[in-house]
ZAMARGU-4260 file (C-alpha; in steps of 0.2 Angstrom, whole numbers, plus 5000, padded with zeros to 4 digits):
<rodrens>
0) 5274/5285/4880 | 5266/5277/4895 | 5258/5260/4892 | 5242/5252/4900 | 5235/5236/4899
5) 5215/5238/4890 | 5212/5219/4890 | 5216/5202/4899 | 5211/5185/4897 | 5216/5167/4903
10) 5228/5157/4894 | 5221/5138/4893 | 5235/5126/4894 | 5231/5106/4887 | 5236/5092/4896
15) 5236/5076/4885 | 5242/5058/4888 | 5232/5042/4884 | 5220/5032/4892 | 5231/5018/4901
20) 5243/5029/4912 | 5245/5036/4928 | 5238/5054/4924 | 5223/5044/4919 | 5222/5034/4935
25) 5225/5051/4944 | 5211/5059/4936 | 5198/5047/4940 | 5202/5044/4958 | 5202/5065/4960
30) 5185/5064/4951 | 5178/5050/4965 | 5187/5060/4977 | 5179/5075/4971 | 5161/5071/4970
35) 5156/5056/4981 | 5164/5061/4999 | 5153/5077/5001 | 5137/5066/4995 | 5143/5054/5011
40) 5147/5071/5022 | 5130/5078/5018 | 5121/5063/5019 | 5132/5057/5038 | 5129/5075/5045
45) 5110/5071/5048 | 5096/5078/5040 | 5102/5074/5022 | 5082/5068/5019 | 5070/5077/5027
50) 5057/5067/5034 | 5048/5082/5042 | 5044/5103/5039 | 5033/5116/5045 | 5023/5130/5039
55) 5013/5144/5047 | 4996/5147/5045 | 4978/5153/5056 | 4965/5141/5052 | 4948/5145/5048
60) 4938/5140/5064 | 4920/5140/5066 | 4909/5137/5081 | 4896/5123/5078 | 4886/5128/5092
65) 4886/5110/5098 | 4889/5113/5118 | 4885/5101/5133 | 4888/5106/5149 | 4887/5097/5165
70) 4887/5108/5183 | 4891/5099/5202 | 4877/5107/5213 | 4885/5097/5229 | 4899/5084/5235
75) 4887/5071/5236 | 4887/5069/5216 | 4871/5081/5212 | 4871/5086/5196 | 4863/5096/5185
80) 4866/5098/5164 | 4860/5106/5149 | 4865/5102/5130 | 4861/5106/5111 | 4857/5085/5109
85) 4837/5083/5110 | 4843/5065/5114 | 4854/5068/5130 | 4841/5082/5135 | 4826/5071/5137
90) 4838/5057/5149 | 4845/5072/5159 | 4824/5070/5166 | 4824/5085/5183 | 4841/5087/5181
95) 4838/5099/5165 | 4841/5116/5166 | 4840/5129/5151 | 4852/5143/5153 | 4853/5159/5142
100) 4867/5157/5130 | 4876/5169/5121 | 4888/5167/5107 | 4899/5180/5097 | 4914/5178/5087
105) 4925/5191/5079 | 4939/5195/5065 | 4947/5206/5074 | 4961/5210/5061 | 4946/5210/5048
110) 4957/5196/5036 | 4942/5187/5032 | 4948/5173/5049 | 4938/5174/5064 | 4949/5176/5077
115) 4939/5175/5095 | 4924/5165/5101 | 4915/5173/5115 | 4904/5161/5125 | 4892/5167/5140
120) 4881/5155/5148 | 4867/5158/5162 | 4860/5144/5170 | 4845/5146/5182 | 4847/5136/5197
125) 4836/5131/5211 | 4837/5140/5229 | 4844/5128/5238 | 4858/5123/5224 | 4878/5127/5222
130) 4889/5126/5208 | 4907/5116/5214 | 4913/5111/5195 | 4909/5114/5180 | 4914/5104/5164
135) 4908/5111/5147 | 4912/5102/5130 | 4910/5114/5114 | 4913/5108/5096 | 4920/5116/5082
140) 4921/5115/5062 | 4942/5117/5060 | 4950/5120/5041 | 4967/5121/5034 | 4972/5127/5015
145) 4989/5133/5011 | 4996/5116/5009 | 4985/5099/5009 | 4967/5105/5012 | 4961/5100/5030
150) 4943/5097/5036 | 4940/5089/5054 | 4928/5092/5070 | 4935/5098/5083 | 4930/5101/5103
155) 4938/5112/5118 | 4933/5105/5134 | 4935/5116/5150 | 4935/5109/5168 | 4933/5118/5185
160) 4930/5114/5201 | 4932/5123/5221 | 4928/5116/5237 | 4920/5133/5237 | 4904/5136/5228
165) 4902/5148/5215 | 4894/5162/5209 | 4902/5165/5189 | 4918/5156/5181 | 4928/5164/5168
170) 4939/5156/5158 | 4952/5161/5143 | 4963/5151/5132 | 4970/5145/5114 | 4960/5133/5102
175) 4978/5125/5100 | 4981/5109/5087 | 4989/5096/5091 | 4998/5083/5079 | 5005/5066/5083
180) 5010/5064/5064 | 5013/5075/5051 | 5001/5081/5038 | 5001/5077/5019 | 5009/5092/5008
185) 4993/5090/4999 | 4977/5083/4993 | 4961/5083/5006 | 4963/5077/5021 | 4945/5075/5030
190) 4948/5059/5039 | 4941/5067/5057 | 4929/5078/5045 | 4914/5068/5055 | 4904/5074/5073
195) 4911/5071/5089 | 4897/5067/5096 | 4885/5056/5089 | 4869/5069/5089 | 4856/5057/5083
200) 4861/5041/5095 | 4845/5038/5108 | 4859/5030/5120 | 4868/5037/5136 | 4885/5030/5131
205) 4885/5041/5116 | 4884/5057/5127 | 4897/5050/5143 | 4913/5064/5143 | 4924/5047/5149
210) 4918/5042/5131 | 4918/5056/5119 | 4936/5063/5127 | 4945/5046/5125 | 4938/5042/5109
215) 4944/5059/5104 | 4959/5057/5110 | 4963/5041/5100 | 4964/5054/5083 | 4979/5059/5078
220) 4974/5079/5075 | 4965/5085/5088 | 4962/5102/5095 | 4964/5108/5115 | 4961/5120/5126
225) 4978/5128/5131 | 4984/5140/5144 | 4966/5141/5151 | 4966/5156/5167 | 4950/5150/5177
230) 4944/5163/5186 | 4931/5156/5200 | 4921/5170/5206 | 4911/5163/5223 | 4899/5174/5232
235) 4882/5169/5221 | 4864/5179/5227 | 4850/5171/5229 | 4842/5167/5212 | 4853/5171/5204
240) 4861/5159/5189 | 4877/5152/5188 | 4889/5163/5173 | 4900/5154/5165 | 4909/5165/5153
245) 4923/5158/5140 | 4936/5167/5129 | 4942/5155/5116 | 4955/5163/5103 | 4961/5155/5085
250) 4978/5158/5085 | 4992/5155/5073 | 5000/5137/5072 | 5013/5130/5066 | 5009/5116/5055
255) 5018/5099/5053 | 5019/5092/5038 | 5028/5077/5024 | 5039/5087/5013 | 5036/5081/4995
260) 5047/5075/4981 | 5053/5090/4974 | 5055/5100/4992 | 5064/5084/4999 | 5078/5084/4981
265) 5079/5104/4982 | 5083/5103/5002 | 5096/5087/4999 | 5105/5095/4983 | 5107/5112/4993
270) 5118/5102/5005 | 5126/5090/4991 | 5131/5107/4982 | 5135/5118/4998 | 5150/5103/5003
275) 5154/5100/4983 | 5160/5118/4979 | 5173/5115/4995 | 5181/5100/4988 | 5180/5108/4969
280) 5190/5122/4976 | 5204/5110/4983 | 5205/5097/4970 | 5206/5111/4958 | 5222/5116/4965
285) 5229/5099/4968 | 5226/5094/4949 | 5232/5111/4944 | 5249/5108/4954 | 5252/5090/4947
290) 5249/5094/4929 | 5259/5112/4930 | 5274/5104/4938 | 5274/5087/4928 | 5271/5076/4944
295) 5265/5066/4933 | 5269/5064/4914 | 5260/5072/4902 | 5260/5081/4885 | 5257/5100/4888
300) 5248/5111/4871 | 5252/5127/4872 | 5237/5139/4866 | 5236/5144/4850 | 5236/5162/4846
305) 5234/5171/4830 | 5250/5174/4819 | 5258/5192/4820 | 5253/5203/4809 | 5264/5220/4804
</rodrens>
């Protein structure tokens, strides 16, 4: 009759000797051998802590309808500007002009985000006047949520100028952020959550760009204008006004941020565990040989099976 095997299980062979012997020494050095080297491994192979992390995420940008805008009408430093500040309009004296403005923003992927800002701009000009730059300054409300919740004001500032007078500029581009420090991985952070510019100031130095973009600059989250395409249309009719048309789209960003607790211990034990299993592996075998060959003297139990029964 042909036999076959139904069942199978490990044998579990003791070692036994007592506490003030070699085998004893020998375990305890495998154990520090075993556990601490893959902590120093992980830890000297960089990135043991991490300090840093990223997420994705499309913010929830609005447009505050906040907009100033200064026009070169010649190289003799004419100049003629226009703005939502009552403040700043009532200095600007005969160089005030009131354009026709224009403002739409879509959700063109209907998520509930808006995704584009599309700005148009006439402004009236008299016959005898050119356009050679243009700088325009618009402000925006800017909101993060998946991890800490962010609330700042934000501004994208576009700048032309030709040796060539103009008839229209167009200009498209990103509302990109930029970080110099990572964000909290939670909690509110509305440190910039204040105005750019100072609306209700009666002074001039409230409304110079030299001003408002450096002290702007000084923040630490900021949003910028990039990869604007200018195109400078020359050519202008007479009577006609200057168009300034501007495409400003709310991407997806990559978010910088301070891991917490947790995230930091999960990322640290993943390496710890990933280098421990290796050396488990080998000192397994090592102490398996040692004990098995009686390198080092010790009392081997047998295991006990149940007694025969015919």
């Amino acid at each position: 009759m042909a036999f076959y095997e139904v069942y199978s299980h490990p044998a579990l062979v003791r070692y036994k000797t007592s506490v003030c012997t070699k085998a004893t020494l020998f375990l305890f050095v495998v154990l520090c051998l075993t556990y601490i080297p893959p902590l120093l491994v992980a830890y000297r192979s960089q990135g043991f802590w991490i300090k840093r992390s990223t997420y994705e995420e499309q913010p929830v940008v609005r447009f505050q309808y906040q907009t100033l805008l200064l026009a070169s009408t010649s190289t003799q430093g004419d100049y003629v500007a226009w703005s939502t500040f009552p403040h700043l309009n009532n200095m600007l004296g005969s160089n005030l002009r009131i354009p026709a403005v224009s403002v739409r923003e879509e959700d063109q992927n209907q998520d509930g985000k808006l995704d584009l800002l599309m700005f148009e701009l006439q402004l009236p000009l008299k016959p005898d006047e050119q356009v050679y730059s243009v700088q325009l300054l618009l402000t925006f409300s800017y909101q993060l949520f998946r991890m800490s919740t962010v609330a700042m004001q934000s501004l994208a500032y576009v700048q032309h100028s030709s040796s060539v007078p103009g008839a229209k500029l167009f200009i498209s581009g990103d509302l990109r952020l930029q970080q110099r420090t990572p964000l909290p991985h939670r909690g509110l952070y509305d440190v910039y959550n204040v105005s750019v510019i100072d609306a209700s100031s009666p002074f001039a130095s409230a409304y110079d760009l030299d001003n408002i973009i450096g002290s702007y600059q000084n923040r630490n989250l900021t949003t910028v204008l990039s990869g604007p395409m200018p195109v400078w249309t020359v050519g202008r009719a007479a009577g006609s006004p200057f168009q300034l048309k501007a495409k400003i789209r709310y991407p997806m960003e990559v978010i910088s941020y301070r891991p917490g607790f947790w995230e930091t211990i999960k990322f640290a034990w993943i390496q710890y565990v990933s280098v421990l299993l290796i050396f488990l592996w080998v000192f397994e075998r090592i102490q398996r040989f040692v004990f098995q060959n009686q390198v080092l003297t010790t009392v081997p139990v047998p295991p006990v099976g149940k007694p025969h029964q015919s």
